[in-house]
VOGU-3710 file (C-alpha; in Angstrom, 3 decimals, decimal comma):
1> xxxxxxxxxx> 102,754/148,229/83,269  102,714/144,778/85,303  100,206/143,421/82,102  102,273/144,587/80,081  105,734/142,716/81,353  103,150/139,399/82,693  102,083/140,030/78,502  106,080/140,257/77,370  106,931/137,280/79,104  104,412/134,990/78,621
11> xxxxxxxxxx> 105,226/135,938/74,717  108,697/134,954/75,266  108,043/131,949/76,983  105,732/130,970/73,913  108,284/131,853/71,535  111,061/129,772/73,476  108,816/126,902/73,824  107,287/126,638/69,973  110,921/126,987/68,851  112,005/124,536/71,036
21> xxxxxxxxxx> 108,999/122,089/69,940  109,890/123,537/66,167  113,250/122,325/66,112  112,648/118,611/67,805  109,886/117,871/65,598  112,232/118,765/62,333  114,784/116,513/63,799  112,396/113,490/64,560  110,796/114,260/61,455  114,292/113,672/59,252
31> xxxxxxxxxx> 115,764/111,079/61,257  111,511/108,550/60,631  112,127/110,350/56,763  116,215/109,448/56,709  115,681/105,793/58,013  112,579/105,156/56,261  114,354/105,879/52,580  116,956/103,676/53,689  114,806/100,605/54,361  112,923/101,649/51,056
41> xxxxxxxxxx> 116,562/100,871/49,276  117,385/97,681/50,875  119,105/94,980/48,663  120,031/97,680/46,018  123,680/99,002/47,186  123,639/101,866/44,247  120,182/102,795/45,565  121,353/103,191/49,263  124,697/105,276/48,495  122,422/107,733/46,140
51> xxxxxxxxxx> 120,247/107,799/49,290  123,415/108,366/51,763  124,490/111,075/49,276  121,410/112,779/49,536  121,326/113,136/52,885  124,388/114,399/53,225  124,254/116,911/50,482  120,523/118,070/51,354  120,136/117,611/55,389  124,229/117,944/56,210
61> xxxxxxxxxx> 123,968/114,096/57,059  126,481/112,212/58,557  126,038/108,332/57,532  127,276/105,381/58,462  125,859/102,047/57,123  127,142/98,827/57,999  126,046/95,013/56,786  124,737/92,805/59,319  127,555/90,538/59,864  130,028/93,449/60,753
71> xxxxxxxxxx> 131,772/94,346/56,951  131,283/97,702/56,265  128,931/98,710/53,337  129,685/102,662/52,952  130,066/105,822/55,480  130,347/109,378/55,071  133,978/111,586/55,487  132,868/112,586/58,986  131,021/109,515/59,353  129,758/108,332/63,432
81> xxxxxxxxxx> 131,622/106,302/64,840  131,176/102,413/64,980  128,902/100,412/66,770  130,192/99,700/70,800  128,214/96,279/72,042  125,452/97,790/74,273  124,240/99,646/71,188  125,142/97,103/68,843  122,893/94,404/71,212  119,615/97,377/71,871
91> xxxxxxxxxx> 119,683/97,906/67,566  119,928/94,343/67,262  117,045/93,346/69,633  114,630/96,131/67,406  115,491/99,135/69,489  115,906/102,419/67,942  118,669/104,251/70,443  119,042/107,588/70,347  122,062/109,396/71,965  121,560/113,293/71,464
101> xxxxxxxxxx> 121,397/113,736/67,592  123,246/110,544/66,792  120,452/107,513/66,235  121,168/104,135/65,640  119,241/101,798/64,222  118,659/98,254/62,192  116,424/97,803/59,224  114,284/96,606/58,663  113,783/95,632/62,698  112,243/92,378/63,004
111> xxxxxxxxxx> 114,710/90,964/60,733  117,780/93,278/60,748  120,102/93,607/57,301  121,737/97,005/57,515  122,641/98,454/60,673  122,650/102,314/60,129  124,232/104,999/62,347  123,285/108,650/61,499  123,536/112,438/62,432  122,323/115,852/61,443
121> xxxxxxxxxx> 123,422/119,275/61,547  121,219/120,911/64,623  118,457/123,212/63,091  117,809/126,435/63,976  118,807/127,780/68,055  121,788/126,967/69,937  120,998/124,695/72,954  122,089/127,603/75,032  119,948/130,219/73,715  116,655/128,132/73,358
131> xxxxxxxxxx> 117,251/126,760/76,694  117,364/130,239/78,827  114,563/131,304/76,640  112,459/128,293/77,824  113,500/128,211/81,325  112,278/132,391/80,884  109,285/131,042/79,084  107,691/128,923/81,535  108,595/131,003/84,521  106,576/133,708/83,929
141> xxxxxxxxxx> 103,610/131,145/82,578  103,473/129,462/86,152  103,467/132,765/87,668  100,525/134,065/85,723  98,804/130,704/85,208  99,356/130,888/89,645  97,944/134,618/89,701  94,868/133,726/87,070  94,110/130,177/87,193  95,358/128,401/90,519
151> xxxxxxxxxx> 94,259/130,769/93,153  90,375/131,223/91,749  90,017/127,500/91,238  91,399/127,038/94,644  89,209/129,336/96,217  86,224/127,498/94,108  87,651/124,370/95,964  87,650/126,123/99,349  83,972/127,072/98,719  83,068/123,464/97,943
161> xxxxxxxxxx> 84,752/121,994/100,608  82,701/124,437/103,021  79,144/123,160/100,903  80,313/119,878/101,474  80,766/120,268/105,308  77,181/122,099/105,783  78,170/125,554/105,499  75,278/126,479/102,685  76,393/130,418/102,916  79,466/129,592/101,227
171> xxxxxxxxxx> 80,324/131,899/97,609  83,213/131,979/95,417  82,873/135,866/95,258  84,706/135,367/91,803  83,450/138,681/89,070  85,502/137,020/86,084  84,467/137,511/82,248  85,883/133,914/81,294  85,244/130,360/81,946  86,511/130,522/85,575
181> xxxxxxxxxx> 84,075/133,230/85,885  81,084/131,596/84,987  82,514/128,027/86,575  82,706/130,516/89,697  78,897/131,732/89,006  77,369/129,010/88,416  78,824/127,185/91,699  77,876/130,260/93,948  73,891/129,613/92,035  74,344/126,003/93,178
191> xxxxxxxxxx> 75,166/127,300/96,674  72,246/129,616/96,620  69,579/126,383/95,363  71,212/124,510/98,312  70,463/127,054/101,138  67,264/127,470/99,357  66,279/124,028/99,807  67,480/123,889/103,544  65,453/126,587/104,421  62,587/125,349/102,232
201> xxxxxxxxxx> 62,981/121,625/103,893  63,067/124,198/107,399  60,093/125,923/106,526  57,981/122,339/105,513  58,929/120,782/108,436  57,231/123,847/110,660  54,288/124,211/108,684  53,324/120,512/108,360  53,630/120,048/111,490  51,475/123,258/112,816
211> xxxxxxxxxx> 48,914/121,882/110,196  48,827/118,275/111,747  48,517/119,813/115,494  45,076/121,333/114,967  43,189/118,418/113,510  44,842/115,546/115,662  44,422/117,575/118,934  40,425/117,615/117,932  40,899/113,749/116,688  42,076/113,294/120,524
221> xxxxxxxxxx> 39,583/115,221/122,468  36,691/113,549/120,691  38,527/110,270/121,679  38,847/110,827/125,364  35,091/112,191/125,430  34,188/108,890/123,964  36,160/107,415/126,612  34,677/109,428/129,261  31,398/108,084/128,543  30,396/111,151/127,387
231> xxxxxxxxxx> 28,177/110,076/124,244  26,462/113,426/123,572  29,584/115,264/123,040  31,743/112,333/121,775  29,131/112,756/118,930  29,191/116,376/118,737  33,084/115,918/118,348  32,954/112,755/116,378  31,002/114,858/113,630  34,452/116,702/112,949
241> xxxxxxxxxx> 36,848/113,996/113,084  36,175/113,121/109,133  36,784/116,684/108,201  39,731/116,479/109,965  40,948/113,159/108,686  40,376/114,982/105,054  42,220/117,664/105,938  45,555/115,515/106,938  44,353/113,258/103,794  45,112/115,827/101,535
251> xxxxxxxxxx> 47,623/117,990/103,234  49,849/114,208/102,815  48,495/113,975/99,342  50,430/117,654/97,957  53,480/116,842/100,135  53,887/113,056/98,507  52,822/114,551/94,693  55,478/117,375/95,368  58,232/115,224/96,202  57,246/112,927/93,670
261> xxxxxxxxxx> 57,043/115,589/90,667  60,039/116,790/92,270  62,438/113,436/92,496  61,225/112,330/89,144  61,399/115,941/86,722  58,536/117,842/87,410  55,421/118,074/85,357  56,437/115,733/82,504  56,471/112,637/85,854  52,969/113,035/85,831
271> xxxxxxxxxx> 50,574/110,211/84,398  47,380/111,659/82,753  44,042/109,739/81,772  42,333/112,047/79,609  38,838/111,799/78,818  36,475/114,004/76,843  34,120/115,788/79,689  32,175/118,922/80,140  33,754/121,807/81,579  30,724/122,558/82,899
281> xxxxxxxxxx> 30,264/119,499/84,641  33,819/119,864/86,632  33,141/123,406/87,156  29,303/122,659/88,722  31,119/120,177/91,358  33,711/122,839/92,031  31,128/125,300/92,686  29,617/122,378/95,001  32,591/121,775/97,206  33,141/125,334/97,650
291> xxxxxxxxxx> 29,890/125,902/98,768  30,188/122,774/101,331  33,804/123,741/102,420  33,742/127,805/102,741  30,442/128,303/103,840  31,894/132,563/104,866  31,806/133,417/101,486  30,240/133,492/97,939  31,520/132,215/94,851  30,256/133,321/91,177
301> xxxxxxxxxx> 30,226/130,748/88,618  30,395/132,803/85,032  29,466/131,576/81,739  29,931/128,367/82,955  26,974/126,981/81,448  28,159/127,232/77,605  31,040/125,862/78,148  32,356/123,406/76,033  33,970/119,910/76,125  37,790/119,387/77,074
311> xxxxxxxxxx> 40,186/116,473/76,962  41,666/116,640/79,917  41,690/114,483/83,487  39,020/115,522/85,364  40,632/114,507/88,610  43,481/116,351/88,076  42,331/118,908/86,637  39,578/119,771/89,040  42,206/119,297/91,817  43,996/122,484/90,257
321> xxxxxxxxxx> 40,967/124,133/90,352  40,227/123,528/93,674  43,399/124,540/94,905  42,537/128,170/93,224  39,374/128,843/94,274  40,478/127,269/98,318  43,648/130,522/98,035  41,340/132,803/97,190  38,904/132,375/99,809  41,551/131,938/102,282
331> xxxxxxxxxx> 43,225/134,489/101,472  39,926/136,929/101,322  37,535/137,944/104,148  34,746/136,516/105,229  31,422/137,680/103,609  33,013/138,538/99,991  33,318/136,884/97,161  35,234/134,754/94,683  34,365/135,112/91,166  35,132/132,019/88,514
341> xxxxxxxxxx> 34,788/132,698/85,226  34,981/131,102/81,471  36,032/133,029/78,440  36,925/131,621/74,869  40,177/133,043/72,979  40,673/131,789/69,538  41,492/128,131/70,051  42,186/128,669/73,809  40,260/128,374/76,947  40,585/130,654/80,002
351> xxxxxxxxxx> 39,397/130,100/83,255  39,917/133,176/85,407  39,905/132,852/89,506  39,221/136,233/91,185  38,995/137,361/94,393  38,607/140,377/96,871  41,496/139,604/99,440  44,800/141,168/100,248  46,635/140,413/96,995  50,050/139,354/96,717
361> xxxxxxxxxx> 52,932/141,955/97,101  54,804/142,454/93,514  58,201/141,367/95,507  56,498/138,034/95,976  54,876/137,752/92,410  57,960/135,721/91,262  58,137/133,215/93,965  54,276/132,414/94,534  54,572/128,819/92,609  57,518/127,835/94,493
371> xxxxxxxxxx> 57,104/124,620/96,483  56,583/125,538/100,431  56,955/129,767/99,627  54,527/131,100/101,606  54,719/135,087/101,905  54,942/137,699/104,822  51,710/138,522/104,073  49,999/134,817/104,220  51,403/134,079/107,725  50,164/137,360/109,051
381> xxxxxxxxxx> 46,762/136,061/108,437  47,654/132,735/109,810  45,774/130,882/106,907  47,775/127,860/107,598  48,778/125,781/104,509  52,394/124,445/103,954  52,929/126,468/100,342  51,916/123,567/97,343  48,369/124,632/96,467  49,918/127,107/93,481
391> xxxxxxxxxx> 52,844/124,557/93,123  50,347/121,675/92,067  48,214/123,477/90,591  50,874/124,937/87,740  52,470/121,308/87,602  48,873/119,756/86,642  48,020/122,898/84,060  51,591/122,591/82,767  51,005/118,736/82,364  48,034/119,364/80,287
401> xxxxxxxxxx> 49,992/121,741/77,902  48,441/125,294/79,515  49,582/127,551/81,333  49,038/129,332/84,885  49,508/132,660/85,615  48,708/134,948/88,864  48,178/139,187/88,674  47,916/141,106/91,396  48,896/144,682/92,177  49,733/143,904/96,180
411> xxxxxxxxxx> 46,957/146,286/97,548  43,301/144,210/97,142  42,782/141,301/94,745  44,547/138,540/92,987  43,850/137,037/89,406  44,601/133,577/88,905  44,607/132,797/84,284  44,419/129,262/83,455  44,180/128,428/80,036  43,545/125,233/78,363
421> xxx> 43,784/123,920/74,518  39,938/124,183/73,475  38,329/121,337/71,330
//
């Protein structure tokens, strides 16, 4: 019932208004019509009372036109009155005065010769009527427009005022099926990327910094032995200190390329050199480095040996690479092995990464390429890591127009698709 009397007097209102707009546009309409007919008969007196006469016989016009020096040229039986001074002085100067349906007016009015006075008949409603119609009108459109439009957006404002101040929890909690409603959603996804990125900043912050303690601790202890005089073991500690210093190398490395790729658009930022090369080649050295960096475990190179050339960067490219086949033996136990594979699809390339470990959980399928995500699962092994190697990894595949893609079923294994445009 209350839509249905909110509906009946909004319709009112509408009607009230659009007569009310109907009836001043047919009056300003006649009066620009009326006064430009007259200046269209200047210097032709027949012309001009033909004109007169057809206003008053077609529009109910009352006329009254009047030479410029004063002398009366012709008026109609109920004709306005005559000029008084102020008006004669505004129509004079090139103003057209309007006082309620009489105008007055000189033409033409840069260089006045008639002076007219006019009036017509009202159209349509009686003041009264289209007056408490309008006032009806637009009462019940502020009320609804309050009810529907003025307390959402205000609570939108509330919600960005909160955003603004540092309260990243704050929502609309708007369910609307219009534009408010998806202004509303689309603010409460914006508050949801913010928190997002807090806790993702949050979560950096922790992890690069537990990554830096181990290595610089070591970096300091084979310091003070070499201090100490102790040559023997500063040596036996020195050996470690440029693993270590490639460790923070590259751990600085993703975190500068994220927020690079990130500040500048992602994938499309980055600059390739590409360069016809064996995939054989790049897949040999990343066979190499795995053997050199996870001595624990065993890695199967597959059909590696026909494969054929690519135009891709190398650097890159192997980078990605090694950031695969590093997750899966981190996130695999020691003695067991990763498998890397080749296999040819029509005009497509796919390098598959495979590995024995404790998979991925299908919760955290979604989220595994998101910068600094690192899963409930990956910190109860206490791998380390700050979360890029999958981020860069897609960005540098995506770059070279593939694609990246990770299975797992969240009980043992994860398979890691790259695919590449063959030659």
């Amino acid at each position: 019932m209350a839509s249905l009397v909110q509906l009946a007097l909004v319709f009112g209102g509408f009607l009230a208004v659009r007569s009310w707009l109907a009836v001043s546009s047919a009056n300003t309409a006649r009066v620009a019509a009326a006064l430009s007919m007259l200046e269209q008969a200047l210097g032709d007196d027949a012309r001009l009372l033909e004109v007169q006469r057809w206003l008053e016989r077609e529009w109910g016009g009352r006329v009254r036109l009047t030479r410029v020096d004063g002398t009366p040229l012709s008026q109609s039986p109920d004709a306005p009155p005559e000029f008084d001074a102020e008006t004669l002085a505004r129509v004079l100067a090139g103003e057209r005065v309007e006082d309620g349906d009489l105008v007055s007016a000189a033409l033409p009015a840069q260089a006045p010769r008639l002076l007219v006075r006019l009036e017509f008949a009202p159209v349509l409603l009686p003041r009264q009527v289209l007056g408490g119609f309008s006032v009806l009108g637009l009462a019940a459109l502020a009320w609804v427009l309050t009810r529907t439009v003025a307390q959402p957006v205000r609570r939108m404002v509330v919600m960005a005022e909160r955003l603004a101040s540092g309260d990243l929890s704050a929502r609309t909690g708007l369910t609307r099926r219009d534009e408010l409603g998806a202004l509303a959603t689309a603010l409460d996804a914006l508050g949801g990327r913010l928190q997002q990125a807090r806790l993702s900043e949050q979560e950096l912050l922790a992890n690069v910094s537990h990554e830096l303690r181990t290595p610089l601790a070591r970096i300091r202890v084979a310091l003070e032995l070499a201090e100490a005089g102790d040559a023997e073991a500063a040596r036996d500690s020195l050996r470690s200190i440029s693993t270590d210093l490639g460790e923070l190398q590259q751990l600085l490395d993703d975190v500068f390329t994220v927020a690079r790729l990130s500040t500048a658009g992602g994938s499309a930022s980055l600059t390739l050199r590409p360069v016809h090369v064996p995939l054989s080649a790049l897949l040999t050295r990343v066979a190499q480095r795995f053997v050199e960096l996870w001595p624990t475990h065993h890695l199967e190179l597959r059909d590696a040996a026909g494969a054929p050339m690519v135009c891709v960067d190398p650097v890159l490219l192997r980078r990605a690479v090694d950031n695969l086949v590093d997750n899966a033996a981190k996130y695999s136990d020691d003695g067991t092995t990763v498998r890397l594979s080749v296999r040819r699809r029509d005009a497509l390339l796919e390098l598959v990464v495979e590995d024995q470990g404790c998979g991925v959980p299908p919760a955290e399928l979604g989220r595994v390429f998101t910068p600094f995500f690192r899963g409930e699962h990956v910190r109860a092994r206490g791998t380390g890591g700050v979360g890029l190697g999958l981020t860069l990894a897609r960005r540098i595949v995506e770059a070279h127009g593939g694609t990246l893609r990770l299975e797992s079923d969240g009980v043992r294994g994860t398979t890691v698709r790259l695919t590449l445009q063959a030659l």
